[in-house]
VOGU-620548 format. One line per field, with one value per residue: x, y, z of N, C-alpha, C in turn; residue number from 1. Coordinates in Angstrom, 2 decimals, decimal comma. Layout:
n_x <- (X/...)
n_y <- (Y/...)
n_z <- (Z/...)
ca_x <- (X/...)
ca_y <- (Y/...)
ca_z <- (Z/...)
c_x <- (X/...)
c_y <- (Y/...)
c_z <- (Z/...)
k <- (NUM/...)
This chain:
n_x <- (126,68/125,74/123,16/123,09/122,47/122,14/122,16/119,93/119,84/120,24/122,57/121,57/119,18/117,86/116,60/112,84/112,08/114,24/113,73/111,61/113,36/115,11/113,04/112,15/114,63/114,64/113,19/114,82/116,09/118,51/121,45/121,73/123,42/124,47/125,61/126,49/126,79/127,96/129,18/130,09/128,09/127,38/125,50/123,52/124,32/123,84/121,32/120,65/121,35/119,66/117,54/116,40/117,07/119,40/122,41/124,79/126,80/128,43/130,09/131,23/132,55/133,09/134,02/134,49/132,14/129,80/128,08/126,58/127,27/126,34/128,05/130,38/129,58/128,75/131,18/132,64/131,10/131,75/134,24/134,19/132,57/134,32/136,29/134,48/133,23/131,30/129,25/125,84/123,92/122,70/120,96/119,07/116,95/114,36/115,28/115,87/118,90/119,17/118,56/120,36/122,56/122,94/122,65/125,66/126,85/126,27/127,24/130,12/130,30/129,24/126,80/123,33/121,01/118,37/115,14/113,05/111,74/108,66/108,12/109,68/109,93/111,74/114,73/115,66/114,09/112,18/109,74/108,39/107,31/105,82/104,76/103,98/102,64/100,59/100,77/102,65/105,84/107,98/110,72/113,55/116,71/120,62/122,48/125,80/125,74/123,37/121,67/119,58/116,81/114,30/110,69/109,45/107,03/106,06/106,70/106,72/106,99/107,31/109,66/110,89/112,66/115,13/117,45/121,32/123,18/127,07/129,06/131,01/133,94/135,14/137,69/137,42/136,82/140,13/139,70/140,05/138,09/136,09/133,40/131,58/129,09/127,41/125,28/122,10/119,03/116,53/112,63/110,24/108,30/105,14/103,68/103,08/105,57/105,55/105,88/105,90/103,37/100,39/97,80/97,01/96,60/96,14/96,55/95,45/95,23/92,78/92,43/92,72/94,79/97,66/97,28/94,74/95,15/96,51/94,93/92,37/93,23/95,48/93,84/92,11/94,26/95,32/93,61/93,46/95,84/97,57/99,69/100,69/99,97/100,62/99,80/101,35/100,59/99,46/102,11/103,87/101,99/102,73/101,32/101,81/104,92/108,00/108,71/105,97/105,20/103,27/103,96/104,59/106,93/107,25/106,36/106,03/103,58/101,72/99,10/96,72/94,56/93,68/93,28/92,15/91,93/89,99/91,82/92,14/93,36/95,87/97,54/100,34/99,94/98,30/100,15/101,92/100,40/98,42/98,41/97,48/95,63/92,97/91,18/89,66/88,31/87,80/85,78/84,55/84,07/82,88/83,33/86,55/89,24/90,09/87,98/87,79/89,88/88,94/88,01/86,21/84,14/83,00/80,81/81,54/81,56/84,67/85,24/83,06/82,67/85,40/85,78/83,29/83,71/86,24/84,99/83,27/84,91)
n_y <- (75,99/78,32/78,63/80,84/80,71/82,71/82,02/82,79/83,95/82,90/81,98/79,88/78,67/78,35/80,95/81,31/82,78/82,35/79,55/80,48/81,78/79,84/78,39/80,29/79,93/77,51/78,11/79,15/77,22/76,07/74,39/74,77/76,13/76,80/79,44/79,52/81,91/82,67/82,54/79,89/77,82/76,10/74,00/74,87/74,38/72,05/71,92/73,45/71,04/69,54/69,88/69,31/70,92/71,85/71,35/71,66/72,63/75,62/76,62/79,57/80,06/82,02/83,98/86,29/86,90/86,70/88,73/89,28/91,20/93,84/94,46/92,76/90,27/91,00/91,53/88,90/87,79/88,76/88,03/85,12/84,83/86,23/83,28/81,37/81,54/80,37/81,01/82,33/83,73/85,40/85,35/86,56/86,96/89,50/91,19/93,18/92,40/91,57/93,54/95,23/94,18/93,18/95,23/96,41/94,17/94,50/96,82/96,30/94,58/95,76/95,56/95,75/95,67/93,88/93,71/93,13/90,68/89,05/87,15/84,94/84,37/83,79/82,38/85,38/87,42/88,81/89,68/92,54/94,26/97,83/101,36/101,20/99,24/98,53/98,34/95,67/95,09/93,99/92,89/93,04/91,24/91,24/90,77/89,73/88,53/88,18/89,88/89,29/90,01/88,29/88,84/87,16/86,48/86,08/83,01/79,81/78,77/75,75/73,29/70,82/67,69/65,49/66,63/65,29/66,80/67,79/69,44/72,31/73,70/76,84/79,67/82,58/86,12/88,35/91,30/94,37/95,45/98,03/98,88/97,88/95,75/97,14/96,80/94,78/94,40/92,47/91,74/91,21/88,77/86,53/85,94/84,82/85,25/88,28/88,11/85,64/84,30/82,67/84,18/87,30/90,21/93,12/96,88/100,39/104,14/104,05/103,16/105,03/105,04/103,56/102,16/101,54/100,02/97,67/96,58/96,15/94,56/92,85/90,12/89,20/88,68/86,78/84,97/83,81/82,94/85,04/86,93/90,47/93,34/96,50/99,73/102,33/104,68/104,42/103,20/105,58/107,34/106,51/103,94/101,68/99,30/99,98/97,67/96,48/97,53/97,06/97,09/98,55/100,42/99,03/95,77/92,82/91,07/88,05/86,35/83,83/85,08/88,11/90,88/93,89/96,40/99,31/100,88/102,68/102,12/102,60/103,31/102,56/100,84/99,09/97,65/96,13/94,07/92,83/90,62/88,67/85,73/85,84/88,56/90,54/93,28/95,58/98,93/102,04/103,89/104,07/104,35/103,53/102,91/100,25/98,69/97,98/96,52/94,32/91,07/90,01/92,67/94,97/97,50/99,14/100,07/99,33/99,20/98,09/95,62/93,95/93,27/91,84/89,78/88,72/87,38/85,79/83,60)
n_z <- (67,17/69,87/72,32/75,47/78,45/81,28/84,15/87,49/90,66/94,50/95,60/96,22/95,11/92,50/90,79/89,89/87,82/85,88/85,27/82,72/81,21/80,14/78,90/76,86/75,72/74,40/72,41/70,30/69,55/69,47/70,75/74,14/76,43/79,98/82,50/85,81/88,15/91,05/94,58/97,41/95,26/94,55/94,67/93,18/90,79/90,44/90,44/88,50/86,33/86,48/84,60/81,79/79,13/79,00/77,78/78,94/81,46/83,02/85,82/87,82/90,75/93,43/95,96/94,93/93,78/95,41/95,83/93,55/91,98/88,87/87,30/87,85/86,92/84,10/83,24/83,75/82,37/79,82/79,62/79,21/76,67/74,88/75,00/74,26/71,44/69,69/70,85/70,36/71,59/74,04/77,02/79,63/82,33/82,65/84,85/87,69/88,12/84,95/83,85/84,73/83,93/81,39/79,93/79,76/79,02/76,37/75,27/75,82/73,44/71,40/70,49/69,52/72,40/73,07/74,66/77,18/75,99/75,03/72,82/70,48/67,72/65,63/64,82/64,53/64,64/67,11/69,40/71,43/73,96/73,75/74,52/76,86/76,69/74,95/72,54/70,35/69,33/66,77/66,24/63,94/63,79/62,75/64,20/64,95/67,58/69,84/72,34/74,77/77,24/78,89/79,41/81,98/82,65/80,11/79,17/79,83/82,85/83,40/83,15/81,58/83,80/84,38/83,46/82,31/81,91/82,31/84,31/84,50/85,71/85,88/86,49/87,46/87,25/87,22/89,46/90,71/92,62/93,91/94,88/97,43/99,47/101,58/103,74/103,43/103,57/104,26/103,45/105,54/105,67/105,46/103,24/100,04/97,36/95,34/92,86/91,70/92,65/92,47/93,40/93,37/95,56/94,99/96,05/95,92/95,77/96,57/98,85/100,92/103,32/105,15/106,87/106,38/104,50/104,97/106,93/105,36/103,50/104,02/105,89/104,35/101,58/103,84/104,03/101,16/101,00/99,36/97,71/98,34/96,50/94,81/93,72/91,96/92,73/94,97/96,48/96,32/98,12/100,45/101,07/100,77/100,59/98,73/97,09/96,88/94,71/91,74/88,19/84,97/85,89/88,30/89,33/86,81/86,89/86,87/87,47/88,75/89,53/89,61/91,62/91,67/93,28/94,61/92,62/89,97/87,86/85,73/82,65/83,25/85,08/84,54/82,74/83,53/84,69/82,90/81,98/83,54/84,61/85,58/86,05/88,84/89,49/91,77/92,52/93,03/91,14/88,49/85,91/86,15/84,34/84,51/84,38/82,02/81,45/83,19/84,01/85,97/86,90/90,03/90,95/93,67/97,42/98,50/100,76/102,34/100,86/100,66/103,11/103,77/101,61/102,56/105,22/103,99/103,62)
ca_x <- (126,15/125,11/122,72/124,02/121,50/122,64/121,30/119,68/119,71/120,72/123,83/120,80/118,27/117,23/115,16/111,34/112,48/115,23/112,91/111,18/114,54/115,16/111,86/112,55/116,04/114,38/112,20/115,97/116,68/120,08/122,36/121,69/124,43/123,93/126,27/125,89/127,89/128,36/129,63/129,13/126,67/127,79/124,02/122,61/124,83/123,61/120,35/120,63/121,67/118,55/117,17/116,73/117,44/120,62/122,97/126,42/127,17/129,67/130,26/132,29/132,06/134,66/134,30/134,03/130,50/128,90/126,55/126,36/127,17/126,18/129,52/131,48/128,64/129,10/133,28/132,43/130,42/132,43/135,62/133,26/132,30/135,96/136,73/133,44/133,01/130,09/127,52/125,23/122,46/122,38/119,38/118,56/115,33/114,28/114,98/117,12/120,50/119,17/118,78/121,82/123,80/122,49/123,40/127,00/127,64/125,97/128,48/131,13/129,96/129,25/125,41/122,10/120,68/116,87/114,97/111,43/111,16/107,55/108,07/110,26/109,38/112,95/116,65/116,28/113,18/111,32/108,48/108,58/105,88/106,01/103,92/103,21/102,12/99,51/101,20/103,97/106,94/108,65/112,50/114,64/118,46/121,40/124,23/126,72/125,02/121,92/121,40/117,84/116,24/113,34/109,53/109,11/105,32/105,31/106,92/106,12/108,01/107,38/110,75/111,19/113,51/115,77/118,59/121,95/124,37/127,99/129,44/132,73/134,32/135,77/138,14/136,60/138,21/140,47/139,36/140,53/136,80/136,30/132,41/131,11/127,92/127,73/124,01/121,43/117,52/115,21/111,13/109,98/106,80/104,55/103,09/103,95/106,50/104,56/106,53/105,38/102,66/99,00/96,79/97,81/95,84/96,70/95,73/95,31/94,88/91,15/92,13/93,19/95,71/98,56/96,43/93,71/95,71/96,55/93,61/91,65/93,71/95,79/92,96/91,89/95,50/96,09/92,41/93,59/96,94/97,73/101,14/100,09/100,73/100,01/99,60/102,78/100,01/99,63/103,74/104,47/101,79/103,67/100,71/102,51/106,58/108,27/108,80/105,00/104,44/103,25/103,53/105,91/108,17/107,86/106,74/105,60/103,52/100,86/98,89/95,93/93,62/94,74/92,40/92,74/91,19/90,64/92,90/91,49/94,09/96,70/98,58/101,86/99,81/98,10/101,28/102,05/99,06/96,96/98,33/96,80/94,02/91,20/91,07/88,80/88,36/86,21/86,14/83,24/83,92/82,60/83,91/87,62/89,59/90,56/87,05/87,83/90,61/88,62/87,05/84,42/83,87/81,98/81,47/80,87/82,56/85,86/85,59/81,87/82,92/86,31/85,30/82,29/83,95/86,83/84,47/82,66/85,89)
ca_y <- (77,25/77,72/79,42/81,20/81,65/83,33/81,39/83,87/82,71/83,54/81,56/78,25/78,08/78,91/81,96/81,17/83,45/81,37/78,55/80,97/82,36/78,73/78,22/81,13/79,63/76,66/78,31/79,13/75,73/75,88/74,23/75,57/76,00/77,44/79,97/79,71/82,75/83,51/82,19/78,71/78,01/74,76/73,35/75,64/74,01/70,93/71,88/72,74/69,97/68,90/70,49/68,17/71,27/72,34/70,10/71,92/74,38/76,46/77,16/80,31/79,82/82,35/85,05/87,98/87,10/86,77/89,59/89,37/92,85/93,78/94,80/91,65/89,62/91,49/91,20/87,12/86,85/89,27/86,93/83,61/85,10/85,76/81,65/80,64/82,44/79,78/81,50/82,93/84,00/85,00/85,29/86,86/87,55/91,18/91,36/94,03/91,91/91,34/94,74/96,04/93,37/93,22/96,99/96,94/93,46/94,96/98,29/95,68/93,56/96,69/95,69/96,28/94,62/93,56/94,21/92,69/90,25/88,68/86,48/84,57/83,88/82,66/83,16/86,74/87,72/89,11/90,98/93,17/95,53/99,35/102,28/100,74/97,55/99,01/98,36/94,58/95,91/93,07/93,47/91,65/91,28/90,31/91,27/88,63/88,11/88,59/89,56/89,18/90,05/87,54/88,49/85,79/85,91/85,13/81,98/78,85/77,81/74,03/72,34/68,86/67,58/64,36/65,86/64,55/67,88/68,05/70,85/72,73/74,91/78,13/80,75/83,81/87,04/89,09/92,46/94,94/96,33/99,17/98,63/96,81/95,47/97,35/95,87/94,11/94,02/92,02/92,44/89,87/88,65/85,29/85,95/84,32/86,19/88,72/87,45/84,04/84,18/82,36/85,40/89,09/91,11/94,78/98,10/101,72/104,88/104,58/102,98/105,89/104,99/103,17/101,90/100,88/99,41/96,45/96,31/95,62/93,98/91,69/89,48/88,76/88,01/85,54/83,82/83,36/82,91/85,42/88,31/91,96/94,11/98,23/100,99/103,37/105,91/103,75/103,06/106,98/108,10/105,34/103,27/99,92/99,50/99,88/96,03/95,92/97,77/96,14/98,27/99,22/100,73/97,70/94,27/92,38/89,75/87,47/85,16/82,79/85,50/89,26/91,53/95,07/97,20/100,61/101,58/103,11/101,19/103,27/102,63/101,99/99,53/97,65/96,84/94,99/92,61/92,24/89,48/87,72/84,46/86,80/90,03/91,13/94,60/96,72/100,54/102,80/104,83/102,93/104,94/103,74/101,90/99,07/97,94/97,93/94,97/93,11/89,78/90,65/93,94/95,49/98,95/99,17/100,51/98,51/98,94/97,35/94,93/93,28/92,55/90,47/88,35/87,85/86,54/84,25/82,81)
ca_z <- (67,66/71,07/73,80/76,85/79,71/82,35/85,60/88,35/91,65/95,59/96,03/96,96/94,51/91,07/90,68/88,56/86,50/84,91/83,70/82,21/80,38/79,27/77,85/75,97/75,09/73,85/71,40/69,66/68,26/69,45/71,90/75,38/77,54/81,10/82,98/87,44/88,48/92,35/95,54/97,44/94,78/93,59/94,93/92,36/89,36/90,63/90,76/87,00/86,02/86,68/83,61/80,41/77,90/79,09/77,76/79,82/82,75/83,63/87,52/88,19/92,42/93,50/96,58/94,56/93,34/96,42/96,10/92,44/91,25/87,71/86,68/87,60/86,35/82,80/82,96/83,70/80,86/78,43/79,39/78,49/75,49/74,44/74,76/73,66/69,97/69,17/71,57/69,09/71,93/75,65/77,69/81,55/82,38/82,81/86,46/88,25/87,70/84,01/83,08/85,14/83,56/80,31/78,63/79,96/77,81/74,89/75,79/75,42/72,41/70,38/69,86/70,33/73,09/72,90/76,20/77,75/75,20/75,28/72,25/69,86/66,12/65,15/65,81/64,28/64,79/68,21/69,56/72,82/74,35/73,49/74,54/77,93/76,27/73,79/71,09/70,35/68,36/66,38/65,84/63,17/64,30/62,43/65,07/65,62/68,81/70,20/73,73/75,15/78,26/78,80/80,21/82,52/82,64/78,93/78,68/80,58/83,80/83,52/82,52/81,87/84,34/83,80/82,13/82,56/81,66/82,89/84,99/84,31/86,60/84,82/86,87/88,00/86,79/88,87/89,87/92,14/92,78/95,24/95,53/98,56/100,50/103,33/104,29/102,58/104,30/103,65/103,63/105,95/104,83/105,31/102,06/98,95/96,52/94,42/91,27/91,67/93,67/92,12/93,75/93,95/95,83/94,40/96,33/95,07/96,27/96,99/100,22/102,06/103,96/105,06/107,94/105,87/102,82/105,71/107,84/104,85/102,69/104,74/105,89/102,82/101,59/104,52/103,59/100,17/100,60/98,52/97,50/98,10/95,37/95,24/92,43/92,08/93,65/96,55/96,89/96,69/99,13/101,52/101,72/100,89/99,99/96,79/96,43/96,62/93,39/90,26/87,12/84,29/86,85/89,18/88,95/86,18/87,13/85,63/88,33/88,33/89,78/90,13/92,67/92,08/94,60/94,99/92,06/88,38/86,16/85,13/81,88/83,34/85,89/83,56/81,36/84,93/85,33/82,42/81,25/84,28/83,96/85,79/87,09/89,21/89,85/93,10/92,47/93,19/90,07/87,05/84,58/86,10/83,06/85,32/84,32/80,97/81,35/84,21/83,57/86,52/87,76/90,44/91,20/95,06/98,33/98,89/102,66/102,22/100,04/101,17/104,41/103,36/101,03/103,62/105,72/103,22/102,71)
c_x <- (125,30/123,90/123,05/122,79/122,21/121,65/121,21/119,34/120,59/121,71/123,61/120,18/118,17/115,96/113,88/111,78/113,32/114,59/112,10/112,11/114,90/114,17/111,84/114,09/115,55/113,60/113,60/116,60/117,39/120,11/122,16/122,92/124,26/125,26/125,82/126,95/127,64/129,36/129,10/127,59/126,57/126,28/123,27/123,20/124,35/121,77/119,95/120,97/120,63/117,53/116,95/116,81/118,80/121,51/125,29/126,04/128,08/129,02/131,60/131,94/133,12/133,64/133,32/132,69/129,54/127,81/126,56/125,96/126,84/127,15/130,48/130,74/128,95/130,56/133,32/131,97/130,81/133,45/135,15/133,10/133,28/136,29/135,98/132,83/132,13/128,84/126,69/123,77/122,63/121,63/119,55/117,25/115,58/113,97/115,92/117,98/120,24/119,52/119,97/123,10/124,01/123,34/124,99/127,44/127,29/126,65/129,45/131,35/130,11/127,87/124,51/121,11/118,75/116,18/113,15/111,43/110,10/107,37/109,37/110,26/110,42/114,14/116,72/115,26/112,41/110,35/108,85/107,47/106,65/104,89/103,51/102,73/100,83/99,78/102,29/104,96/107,39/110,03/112,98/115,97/119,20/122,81/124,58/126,27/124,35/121,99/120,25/117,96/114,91/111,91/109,21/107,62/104,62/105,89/106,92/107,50/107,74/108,83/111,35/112,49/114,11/117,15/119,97/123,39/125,84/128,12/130,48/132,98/135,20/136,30/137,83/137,67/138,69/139,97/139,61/139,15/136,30/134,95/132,48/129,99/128,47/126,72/123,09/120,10/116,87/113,46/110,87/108,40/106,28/104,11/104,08/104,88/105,64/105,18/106,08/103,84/101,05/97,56/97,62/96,16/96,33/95,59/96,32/95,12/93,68/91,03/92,34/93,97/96,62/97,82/95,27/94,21/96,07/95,52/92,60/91,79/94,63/95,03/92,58/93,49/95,72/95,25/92,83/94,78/97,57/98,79/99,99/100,97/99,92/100,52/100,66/101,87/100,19/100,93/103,81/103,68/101,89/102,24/101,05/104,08/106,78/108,08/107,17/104,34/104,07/102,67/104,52/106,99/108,47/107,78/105,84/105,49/101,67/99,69/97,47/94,82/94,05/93,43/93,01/91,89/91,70/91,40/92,07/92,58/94,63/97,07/99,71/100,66/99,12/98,80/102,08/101,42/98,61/96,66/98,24/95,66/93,21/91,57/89,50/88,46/87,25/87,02/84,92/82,87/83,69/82,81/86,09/88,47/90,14/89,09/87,06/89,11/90,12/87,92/86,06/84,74/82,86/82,64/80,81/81,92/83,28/85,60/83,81/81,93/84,06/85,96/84,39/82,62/85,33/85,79/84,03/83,47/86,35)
c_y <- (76,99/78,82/79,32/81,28/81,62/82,51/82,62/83,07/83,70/82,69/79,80/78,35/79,29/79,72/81,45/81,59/82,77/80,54/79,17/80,98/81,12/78,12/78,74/80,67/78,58/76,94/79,02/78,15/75,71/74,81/74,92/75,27/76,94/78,06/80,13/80,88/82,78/82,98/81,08/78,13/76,85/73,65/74,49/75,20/72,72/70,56/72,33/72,01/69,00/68,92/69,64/69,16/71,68/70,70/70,54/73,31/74,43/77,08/78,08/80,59/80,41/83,75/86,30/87,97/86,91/87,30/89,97/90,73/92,58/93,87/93,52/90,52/89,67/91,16/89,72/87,09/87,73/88,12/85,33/84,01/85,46/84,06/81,19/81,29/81,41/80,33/82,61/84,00/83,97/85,53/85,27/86,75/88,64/91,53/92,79/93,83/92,11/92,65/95,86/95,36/93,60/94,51/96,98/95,58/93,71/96,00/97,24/95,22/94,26/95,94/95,57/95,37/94,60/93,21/93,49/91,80/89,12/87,42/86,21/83,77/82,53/83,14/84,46/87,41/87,79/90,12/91,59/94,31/96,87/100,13/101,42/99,53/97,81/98,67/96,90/95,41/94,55/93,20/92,25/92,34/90,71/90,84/89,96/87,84/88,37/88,50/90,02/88,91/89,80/87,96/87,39/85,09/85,61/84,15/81,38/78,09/76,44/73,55/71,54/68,58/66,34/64,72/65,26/65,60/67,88/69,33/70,90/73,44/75,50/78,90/81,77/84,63/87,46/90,50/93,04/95,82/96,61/98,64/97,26/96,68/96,16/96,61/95,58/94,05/93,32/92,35/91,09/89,58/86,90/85,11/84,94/85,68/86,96/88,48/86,38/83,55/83,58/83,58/85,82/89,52/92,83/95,94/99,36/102,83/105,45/103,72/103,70/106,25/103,76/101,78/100,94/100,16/97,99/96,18/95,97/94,32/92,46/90,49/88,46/88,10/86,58/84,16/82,91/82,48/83,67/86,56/89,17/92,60/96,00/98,36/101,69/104,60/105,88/103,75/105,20/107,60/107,74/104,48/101,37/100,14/99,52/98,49/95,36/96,31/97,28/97,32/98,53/99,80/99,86/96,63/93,87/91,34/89,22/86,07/84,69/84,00/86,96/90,16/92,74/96,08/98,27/101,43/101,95/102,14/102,02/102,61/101,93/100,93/98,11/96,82/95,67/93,99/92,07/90,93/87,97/87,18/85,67/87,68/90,62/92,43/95,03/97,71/100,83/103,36/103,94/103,26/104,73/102,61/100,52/98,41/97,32/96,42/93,74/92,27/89,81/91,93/94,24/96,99/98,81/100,16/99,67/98,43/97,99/95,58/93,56/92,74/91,75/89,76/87,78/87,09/85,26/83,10/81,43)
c_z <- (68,92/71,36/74,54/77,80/81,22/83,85/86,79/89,74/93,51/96,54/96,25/96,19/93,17/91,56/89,52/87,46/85,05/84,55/83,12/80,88/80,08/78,58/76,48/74,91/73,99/72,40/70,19/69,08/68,28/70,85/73,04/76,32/79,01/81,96/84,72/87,53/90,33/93,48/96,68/96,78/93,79/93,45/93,18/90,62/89,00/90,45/88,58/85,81/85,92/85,07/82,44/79,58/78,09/78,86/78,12/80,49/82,84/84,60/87,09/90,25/92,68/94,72/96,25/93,76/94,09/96,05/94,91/92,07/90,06/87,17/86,46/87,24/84,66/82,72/83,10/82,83/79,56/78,24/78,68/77,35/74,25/74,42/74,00/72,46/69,13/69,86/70,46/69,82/73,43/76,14/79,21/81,40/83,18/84,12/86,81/87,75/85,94/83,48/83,94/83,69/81,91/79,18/78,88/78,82/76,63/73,95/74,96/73,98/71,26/69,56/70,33/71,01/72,83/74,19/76,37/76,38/75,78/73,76/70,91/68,52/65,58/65,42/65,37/64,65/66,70/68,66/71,41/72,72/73,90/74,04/76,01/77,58/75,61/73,16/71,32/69,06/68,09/65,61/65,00/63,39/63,58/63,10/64,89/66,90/69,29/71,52/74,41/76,61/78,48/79,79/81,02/82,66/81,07/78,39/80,24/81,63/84,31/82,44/82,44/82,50/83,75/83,02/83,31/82,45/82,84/83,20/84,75/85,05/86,34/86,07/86,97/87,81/87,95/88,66/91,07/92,36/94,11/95,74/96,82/99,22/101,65/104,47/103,67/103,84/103,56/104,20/104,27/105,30/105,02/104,17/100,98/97,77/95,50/93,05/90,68/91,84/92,18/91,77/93,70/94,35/95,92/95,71/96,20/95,95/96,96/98,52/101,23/102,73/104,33/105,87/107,07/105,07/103,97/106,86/106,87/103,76/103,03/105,42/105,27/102,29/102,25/103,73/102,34/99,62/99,57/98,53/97,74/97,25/95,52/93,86/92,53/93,07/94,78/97,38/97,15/97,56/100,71/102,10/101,54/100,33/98,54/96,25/96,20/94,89/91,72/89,58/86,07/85,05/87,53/88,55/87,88/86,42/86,06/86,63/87,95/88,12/90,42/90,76/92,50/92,59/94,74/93,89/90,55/87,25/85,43/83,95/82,11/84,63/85,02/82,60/82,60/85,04/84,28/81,86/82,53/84,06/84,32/86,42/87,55/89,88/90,65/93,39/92,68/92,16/89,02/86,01/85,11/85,07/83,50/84,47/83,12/80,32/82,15/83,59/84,90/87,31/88,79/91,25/92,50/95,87/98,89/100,40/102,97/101,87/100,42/102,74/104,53/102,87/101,88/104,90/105,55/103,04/103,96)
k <- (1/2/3/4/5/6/7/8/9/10/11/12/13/14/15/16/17/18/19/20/21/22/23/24/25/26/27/28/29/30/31/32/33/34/35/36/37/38/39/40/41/42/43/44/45/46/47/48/49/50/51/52/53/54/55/56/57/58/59/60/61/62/63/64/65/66/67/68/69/70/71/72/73/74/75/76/77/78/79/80/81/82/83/84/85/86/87/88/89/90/91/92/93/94/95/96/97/98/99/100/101/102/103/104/105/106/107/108/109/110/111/112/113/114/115/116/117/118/119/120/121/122/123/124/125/126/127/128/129/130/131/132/133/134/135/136/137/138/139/140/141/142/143/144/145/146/147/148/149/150/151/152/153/154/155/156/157/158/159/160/161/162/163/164/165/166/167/168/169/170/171/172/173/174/175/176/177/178/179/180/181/182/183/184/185/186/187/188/189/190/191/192/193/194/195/196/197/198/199/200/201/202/203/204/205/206/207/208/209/210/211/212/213/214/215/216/217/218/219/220/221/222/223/224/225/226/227/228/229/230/231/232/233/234/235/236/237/238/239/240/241/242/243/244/245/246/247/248/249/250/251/252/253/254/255/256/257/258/259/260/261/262/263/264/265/266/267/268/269/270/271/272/273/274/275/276/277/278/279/280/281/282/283/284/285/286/287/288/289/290/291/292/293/294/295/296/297/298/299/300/301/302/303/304/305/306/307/308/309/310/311/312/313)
């Protein structure tokens, strides 16, 4: 009996995320086996290979996975899962691709997939947030197969390197599929990745403006080296991008030292952060519930405030 984890990745390198989602694999007491799906991406099979729990990969390196749709992602790993009738367990992490990918092989499978998981008891047994993350829900499963979509900020991306795993290279289905890339942008950015990133420096609606949310905040950022992250308030009244938002709708992250500025601490934002080392929160309002998860607070004026300790720095 095996584990499947789905490898996430941009054709060159393993996404964080994925040693996360093998951490998680590991805490399954099975066999790990590792799936690379896309296009020139043979460095990336090579690269887990590196891995000491995976003990086999399968490369599907074919064209039509370039831009790793969810669909032909799911039809690659329904057809694997047809040959391979020992996989007992497959595992993304709860990214975009994961949860595109995720419900359509569960569609297929005919069972119920298990989503944000934040912990793993035993092969039947798991817990996942509810209610915004107020509440852990703990699910017992006895499908045939279990398919889990992994929290990455609650399991540990250190993974012993040294192994020694062979690579196979599997046939890529055919498909006559209409979709197509027409263009792809990216966010340029010096910053570090707000997924990854050590610091976040978060900002909220109490900065005003679009104007101010980087004249006060960027500074600071560079000093620290640190991701910018924003409030869904902040993202919808266009004072930072969508990709900046951390929150139940956006990103779920977890860093050394999280800075949230300006913002009261929504429910859906705090099911985003809280499970960061320190938070330090500067609001004016001291009755805002941000204070109520921070490990130091102060209630002051952000535009007072941030600019003095970027200096000190």
């Amino acid at each position: 009996m095996t584990s499947l984890v789905v490898v996430e990745h941009n054709n060159k390198e393993i996404a964080s995320a994925t040693k996360s989602t093998l951490a998680a694999a590991q805490k399954l007491n099975l066999e790990i086996w590792a799936i690379v799906i896309g296009f020139d991406c043979l460095g990336v099979a090579e690269q887990a290979q590196g891995f000491q729990c995976i003990k086999k990969i399968f490369c599907i390196n074919d064209k039509l996975h370039e831009h790793h749709f969810a669909e032909l992602h799911a039809d690659q790993i329904n057809q694997f899962l047809l040959q391979y009738n020992n996989v007992k367990n497959v595992l993304m992490s709860t990214s975009s691709l994961g949860k595109e990918t995720m419900p359509r092989i569960a569609a297929s499978q005919n069972v119920s997939q298990i989503s944000d998981v934040t912990n793993i008891l035993d092969n039947h047994e798991f817990e996942r947030p509810i209610y915004a993350g107020n509440l852990t829900s703990r699910i017992s499963s006895s499908e045939h197969i279990k398919l889990l979509t992994i929290r990455p900020t609650k399991f540990d991306t250190q993974i012993l390197n040294g192994g020694d795993s062979i690579v196979e290279s599997l046939k890529s289905i055919v498909a006559d599929y209409k979709k197509k890339l027409v263009t792809r942008e990216y966010t340029k950015s010096d910053r570090p990745d707000l997924a990854s990133a050590k610091v976040v420096i978060s900002g909220g609606r109490g900065l005003g403006s679009a104007e101010n949310y980087l004249n006060t905040l960027e500074p600071l950022a560079k000093k620290m080296n640190a991701a910018l992250g924003a409030s869904r308030a902040a993202v919808d009244a266009g004072y930072a991008p969508n990709d900046y938002q951390v929150g139940q709708t956006g990103k779920i992250v977890a860093p050394e030292i999280y800075f949230a500025i300006g913002l009261s601490g929504s429910v859906q934002h705090l099911a985003g952060m809280k499970d960061s080392k320190i938070i330090i929160a500067i609001n004016k309002d001291p009755d805002a519930p941000i204070f109520e998860v921070a490990t130091y607070g102060l209630v002051a004026d952000l535009f007072e405030v941030i600019p003095e300790l970027t200096s000190k720095l």
